[in-house]
N, C-alpha and C positions, 0 to 999 in steps of 0.2 A: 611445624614445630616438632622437632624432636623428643621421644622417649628423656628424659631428665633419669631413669635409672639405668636403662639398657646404650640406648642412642644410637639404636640401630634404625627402630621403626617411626612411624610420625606417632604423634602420642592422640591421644583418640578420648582420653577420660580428663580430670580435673579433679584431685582428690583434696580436700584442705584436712590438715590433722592439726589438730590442737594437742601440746606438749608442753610442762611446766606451767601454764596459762601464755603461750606464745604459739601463736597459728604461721602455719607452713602452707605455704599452693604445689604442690605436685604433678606435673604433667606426666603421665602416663600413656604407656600401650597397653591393646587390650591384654597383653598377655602379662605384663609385670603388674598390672592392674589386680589381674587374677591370681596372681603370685602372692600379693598382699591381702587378699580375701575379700577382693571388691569384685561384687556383684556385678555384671555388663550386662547390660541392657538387653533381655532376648538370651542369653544364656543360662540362665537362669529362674530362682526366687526371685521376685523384688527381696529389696532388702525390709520393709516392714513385716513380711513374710518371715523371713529368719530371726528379727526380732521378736517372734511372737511365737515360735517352735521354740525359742530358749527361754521364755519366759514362763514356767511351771507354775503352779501355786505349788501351796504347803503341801508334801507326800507326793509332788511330780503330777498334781493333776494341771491342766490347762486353765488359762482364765478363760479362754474361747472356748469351754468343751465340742470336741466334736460333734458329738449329739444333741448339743444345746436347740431347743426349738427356732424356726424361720421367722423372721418380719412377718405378720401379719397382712400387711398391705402389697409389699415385693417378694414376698417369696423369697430373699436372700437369707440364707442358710451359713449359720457358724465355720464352718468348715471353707464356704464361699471367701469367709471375709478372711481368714485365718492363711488362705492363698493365697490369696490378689491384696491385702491391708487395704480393701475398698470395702464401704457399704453401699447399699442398692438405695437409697430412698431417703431422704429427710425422718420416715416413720423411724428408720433402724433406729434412730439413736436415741429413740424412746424405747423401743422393744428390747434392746440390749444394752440400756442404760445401768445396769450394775455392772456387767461384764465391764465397758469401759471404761467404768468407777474403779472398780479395780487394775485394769492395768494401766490408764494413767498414773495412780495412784504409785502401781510398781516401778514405771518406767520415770518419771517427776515427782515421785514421794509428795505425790500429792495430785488432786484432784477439780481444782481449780487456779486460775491463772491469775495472782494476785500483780504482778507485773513488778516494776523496778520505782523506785521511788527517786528523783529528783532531789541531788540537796546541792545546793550553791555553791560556788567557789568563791564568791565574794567576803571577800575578808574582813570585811565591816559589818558580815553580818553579825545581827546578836545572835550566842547561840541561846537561850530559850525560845528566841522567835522563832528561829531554826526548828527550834525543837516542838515549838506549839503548832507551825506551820506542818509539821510533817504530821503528827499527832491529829491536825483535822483534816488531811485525805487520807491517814487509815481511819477516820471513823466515817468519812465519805464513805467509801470503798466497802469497809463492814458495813455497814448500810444498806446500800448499794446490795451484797451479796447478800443480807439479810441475816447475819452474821451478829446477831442480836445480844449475845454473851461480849463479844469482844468490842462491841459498839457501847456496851455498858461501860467496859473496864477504861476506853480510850476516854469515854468523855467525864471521866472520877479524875485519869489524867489531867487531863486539859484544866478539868473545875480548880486540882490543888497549883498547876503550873499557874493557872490568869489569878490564881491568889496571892502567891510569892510575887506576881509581878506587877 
C-alpha cells in the first residue's frame, strides 16, 4: 500500500487521528510519519516518553522527578521509567504510587477509571427506571471503589426516586 500523503513510498505506519469527534486511518511512510511528529519505532523516544517530558507539574517540575528514589524490590529508578514509560515490577506501582496518582490525574483528570455507563435505546423505557437503574450501578460502582461519600449521596437518591415511584 501506498504513502496516502506522499505516494511515493509503501506506507509503513497506521496513524488514526480523531477531528471534530470523527476518526480518520492514515497510511503513512516513515518519513511523512516523521513529518507529522509521529514517533517510528527505533527512531526514537517511545511516545509515552515524550508524553511525560511535557508533562511538568506547577513551576516546571516533573511528576517523575529525576531523582525520585528506585523500587525497592527492582531497582527501577524514575528516570528508568520516564525513558522507556515502562516499570520494572508489580512492587513499582506501589513504590511510585503518588507519582502515578498524579500524572493519570494530569493526563485523564482523574485517577481512577469509572468506565461508561449503559443507558438503553429502548423507547418504552420509563425514564425514572432509566434513571433508578443508572443511580444503582453508580452506587455499585462507589461501593465498589469505596467511595463512601458518593455512595451516601446516590442511595438519598435512589430512597427520594423509589418514593415518587
Amino acid at each position: 500500500m501506498d504513502c496516502e500523503n506522499c505516494g511515493e513510498r509503501d506506507a509503513e505506519i497506521t496513524l488514526t487521528e480523531i477531528e471534530n469527534n470523527e476518526m480518520r486511518t492514515v497510511h503513512l511512510c516513515s518519513t511523512c510519519a516523521a513529518l507529522k511528529g509521529v514517533s517510528v519505532e527505533g527512531s526514537g523516544a517511545p511516545p509515552i516518553a515524550d508524553l511525560l517530558a511535557h508533562l511538568g507539574g506547577s513551576g516546571g517540575e516533573q511528576v517523575f522527578a529525576a531523582d525520585a528514589e528506585a523500587c525497592d524490590y527492582c531497582g527501577t529508578e524514575a528516570r528508568e521509567f520516564r525513558k522507556t514509560g515502562r516499570l520494572g515490577c508489580p512492587q513499582c506501582y506501589a513504590q511510585f504510587a503518588d507519582q502515578l496518582r498524579a500524572l493519570l490525574g494530569r493526563v485523564h483528570n482523574a485517577s481512577q477509571h469509572i468506565g461508561k455507563v449503559y443507558v438503553s435505546s429502548a423507547v418504552d423505557a420509563d425514564d425514572s427506571q432509566a434513571r433508578l437503574s443508572t443511580l444503582k450501578r453508580r452506587l455499585d460502582r462507589a461501593v465498589e471503589i469505596e467511595d463512601f461519600e458518593s455512595a451516601a449521596d446516590l442511595r438519598d437518591q435512589i430512597h427520594i426516586l423509589t418514593e415518587v415511584v
